[in-house]
N, C-alpha and C positions, 0 to 999 in steps of 0.2 A: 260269729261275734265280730264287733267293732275294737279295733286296736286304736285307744285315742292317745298319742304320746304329745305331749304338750310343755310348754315352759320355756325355748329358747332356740336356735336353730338345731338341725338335728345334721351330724355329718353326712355325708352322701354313703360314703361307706357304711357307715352303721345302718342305715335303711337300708341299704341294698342286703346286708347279712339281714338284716328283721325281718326282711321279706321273702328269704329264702329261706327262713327258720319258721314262719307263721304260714305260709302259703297263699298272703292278702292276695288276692282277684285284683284288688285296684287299690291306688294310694293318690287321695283327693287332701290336696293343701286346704286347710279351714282358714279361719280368722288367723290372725298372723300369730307365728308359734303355734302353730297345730298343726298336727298332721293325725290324719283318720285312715290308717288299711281297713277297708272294709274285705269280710270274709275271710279274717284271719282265726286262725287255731293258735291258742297257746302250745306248747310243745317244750321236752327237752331241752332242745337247739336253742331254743328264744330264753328258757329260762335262765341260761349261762350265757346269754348276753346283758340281764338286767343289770351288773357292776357297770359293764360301762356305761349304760345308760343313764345309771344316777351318779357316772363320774360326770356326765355332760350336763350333772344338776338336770334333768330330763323330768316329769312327771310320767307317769305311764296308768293305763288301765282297761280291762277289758270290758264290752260293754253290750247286753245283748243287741240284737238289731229291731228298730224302728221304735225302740225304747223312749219314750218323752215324760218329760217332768211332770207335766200332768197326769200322767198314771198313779201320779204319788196322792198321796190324802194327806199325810201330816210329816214335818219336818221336826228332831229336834236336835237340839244343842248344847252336850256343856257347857258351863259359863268361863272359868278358869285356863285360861293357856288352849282356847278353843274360841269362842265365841269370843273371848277378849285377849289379850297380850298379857295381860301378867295374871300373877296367882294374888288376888287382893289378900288374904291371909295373910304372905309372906310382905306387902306392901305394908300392912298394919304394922306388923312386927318391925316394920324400919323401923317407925315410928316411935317405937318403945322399945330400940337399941337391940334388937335380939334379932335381927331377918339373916343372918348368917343360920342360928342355931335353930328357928324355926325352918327354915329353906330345906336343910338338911334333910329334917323329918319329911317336907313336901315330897323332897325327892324318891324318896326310900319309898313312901307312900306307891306314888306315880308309876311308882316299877313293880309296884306288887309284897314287896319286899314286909310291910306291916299294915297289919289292916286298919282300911279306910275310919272308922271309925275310932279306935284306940289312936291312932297317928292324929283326928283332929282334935280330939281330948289333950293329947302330947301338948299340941301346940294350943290350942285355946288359954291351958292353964299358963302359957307364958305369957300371954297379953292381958290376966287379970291387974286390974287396975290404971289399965290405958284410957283415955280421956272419950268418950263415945265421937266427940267432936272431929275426931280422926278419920274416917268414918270418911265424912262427907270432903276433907282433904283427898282421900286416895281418890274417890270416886271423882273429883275435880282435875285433880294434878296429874293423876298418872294411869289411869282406865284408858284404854282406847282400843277402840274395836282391831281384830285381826284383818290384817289386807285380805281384799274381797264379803267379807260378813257382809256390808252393806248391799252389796249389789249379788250377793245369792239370794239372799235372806229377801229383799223385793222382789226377784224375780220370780219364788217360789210362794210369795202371797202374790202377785200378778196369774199365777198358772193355777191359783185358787188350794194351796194347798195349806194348809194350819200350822200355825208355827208354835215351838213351845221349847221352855228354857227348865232342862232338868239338871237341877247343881250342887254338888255337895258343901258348893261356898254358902253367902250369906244372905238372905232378904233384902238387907238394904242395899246391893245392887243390882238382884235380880230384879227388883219388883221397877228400880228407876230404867231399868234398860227393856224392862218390858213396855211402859207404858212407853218410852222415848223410841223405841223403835217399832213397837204395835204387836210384839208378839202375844198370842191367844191365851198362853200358859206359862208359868212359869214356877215352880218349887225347887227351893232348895233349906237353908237353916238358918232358923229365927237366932241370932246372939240375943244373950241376956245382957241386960243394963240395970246399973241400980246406981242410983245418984250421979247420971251422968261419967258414969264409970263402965267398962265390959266388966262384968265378974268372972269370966274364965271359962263359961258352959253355954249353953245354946237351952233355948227352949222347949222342952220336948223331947220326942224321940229325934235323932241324928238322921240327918238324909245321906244313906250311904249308900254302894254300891246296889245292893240288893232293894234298896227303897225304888232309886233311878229306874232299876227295871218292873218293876209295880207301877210307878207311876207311867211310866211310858206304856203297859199291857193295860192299862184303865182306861187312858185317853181313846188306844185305839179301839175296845170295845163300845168306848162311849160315842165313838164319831163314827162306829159302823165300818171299819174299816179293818181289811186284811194284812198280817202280816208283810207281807211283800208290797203293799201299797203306802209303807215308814221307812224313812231316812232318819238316821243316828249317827250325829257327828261327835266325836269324842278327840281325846287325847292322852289318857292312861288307863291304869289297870282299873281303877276305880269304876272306867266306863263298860266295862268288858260286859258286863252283864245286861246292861239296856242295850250296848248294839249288836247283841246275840235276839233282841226283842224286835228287830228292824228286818226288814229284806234289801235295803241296803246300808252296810255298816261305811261308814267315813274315816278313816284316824288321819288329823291332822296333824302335821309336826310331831308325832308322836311317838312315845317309846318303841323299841324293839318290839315287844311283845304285845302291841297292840296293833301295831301296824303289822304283826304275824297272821293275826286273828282279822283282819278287817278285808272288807270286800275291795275297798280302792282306799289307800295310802296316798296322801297329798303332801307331798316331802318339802315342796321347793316351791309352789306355786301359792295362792292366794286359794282361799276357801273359795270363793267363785268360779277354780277351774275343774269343779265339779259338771258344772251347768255346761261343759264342753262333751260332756259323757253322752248326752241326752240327742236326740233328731231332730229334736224342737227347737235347738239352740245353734 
């Protein structure tokens, strides 16, 4: 395996322990803030070094060898505190004076604590009768991609692989950030409006945890594609179950127990120092 530790300089000590804890053959400086032991073994010894690691705000990951982004076939992505910086929900809710008491619920959500479903009922019913026109404020004012999305999210349609946006948020900024940035796919939950008004419920059945993983097992039968050839970026409990559906799972910025359950945890760096894991890159 490849040891890729990335994000900022790395003390000379601390590598010299990682390197006597992993067994790296060689340690090749990358792009700046990177560093790659190649033929390293996780172990023990290395795993009771990761505190300090991510006291040095470190990234870290293992990564098999001669591995390239092109092996992949489809990429996807939360929308929510993943693909974007805020949680548009709890943005709405500024709006109509309540984003402390819906935020709350996000939270509890995000940790597993109340199911995904019940917890967006909780809060929808607090934004009946916000002005629909709101809407298109959050998406204007306060949406903005996470550092790095743009430049994975290109590089992995340059390496030809499909991209798709699986979200338990809303349509209307799934479907602007699909066409705005070109992703292939995109589902997540229709709000209801009635006279220019939200009424407090979504269209439909609810795109919940368990939807996310259907839809992402659909895609990849429908694009011919194996398990291990899906990337799944997430960021709470909500995602646990689509990137149990990937062969490689992402949690970015993400809670404890996601980042338990995940293949590589991106703590500190930007969604694009993913694309550092890879041969090709």
């Amino acid at each position: 395996m490849n040891l890729i530790i990335q994000g900022g300089a790395l003390p000379t000590f601390l590598l010299e322990r990682i390197v006597a804890a992993t067994g790296a053959g060689t340690v090749e400086p990358s792009p700046p803030q990177v560093v790659r032991l190649r033929q390293a073994t996780r172990t023990a010894e290395f795993d009771a070094l990761i505190p300090m690691i991510e006291a040095e705000k470190l990234d870290w990951a293992f990564s098999p060898v001669g591995k390239k982004l092109s092996d992949y076939g489809l990429i996807c992505f939360d929308m929510d505190s993943t693909l974007i910086t805020i949680e548009c929900i709890d943005e709405l809710a500024d709006f109509a004076g309540k984003k402390e008491e819906v935020s709350a619920v996000t939270e509890a959500a995000m940790r597993g604590e109340i199911d995904y479903s019940e917890s967006l009922r909780r809060r929808l019913a607090l934004l009946a009768g916000l002005d629909a026109r709101v809407l298109a404020r959050v998406f204007g004012e306060r949406l903005l991609l996470s550092p790095g999305a743009r430049e994975l999210l290109e590089a992995c349609q340059n390496a030809g692989l499909r991209t798709a946006i699986l979200s338990g948020g809303f349509t209307y900024f799934t479907e602007r950030l699909r066409i705005e940035l070109g992703f292939d796919f995109a589902t997540s939950n229709e709000l209801e409006i009635s006279g220019g008004k939200l009424t407090g419920r979504v269209v439909g059945d609810i795109v919940d945890a368990a939807a996310k993983a259907h839809h992402l097992a659909r895609l990849t039968d429908e694009l011919g594609l194996k398990k291990d050839q899906v990337i799944a970026c997430g960021d709470g409990a909500n995602d646990l179950l689509m990137m149990a559906q990937s062969g490689l799972s992402v949690a970015y910025r993400a809670k404890p127990a996601t980042r338990a359950k995940a293949d590589v945890a991106i703590n500190f760096g930007g969604l694009d120092a993913l694309l550092k894991l890879f041969d090709d890159e």
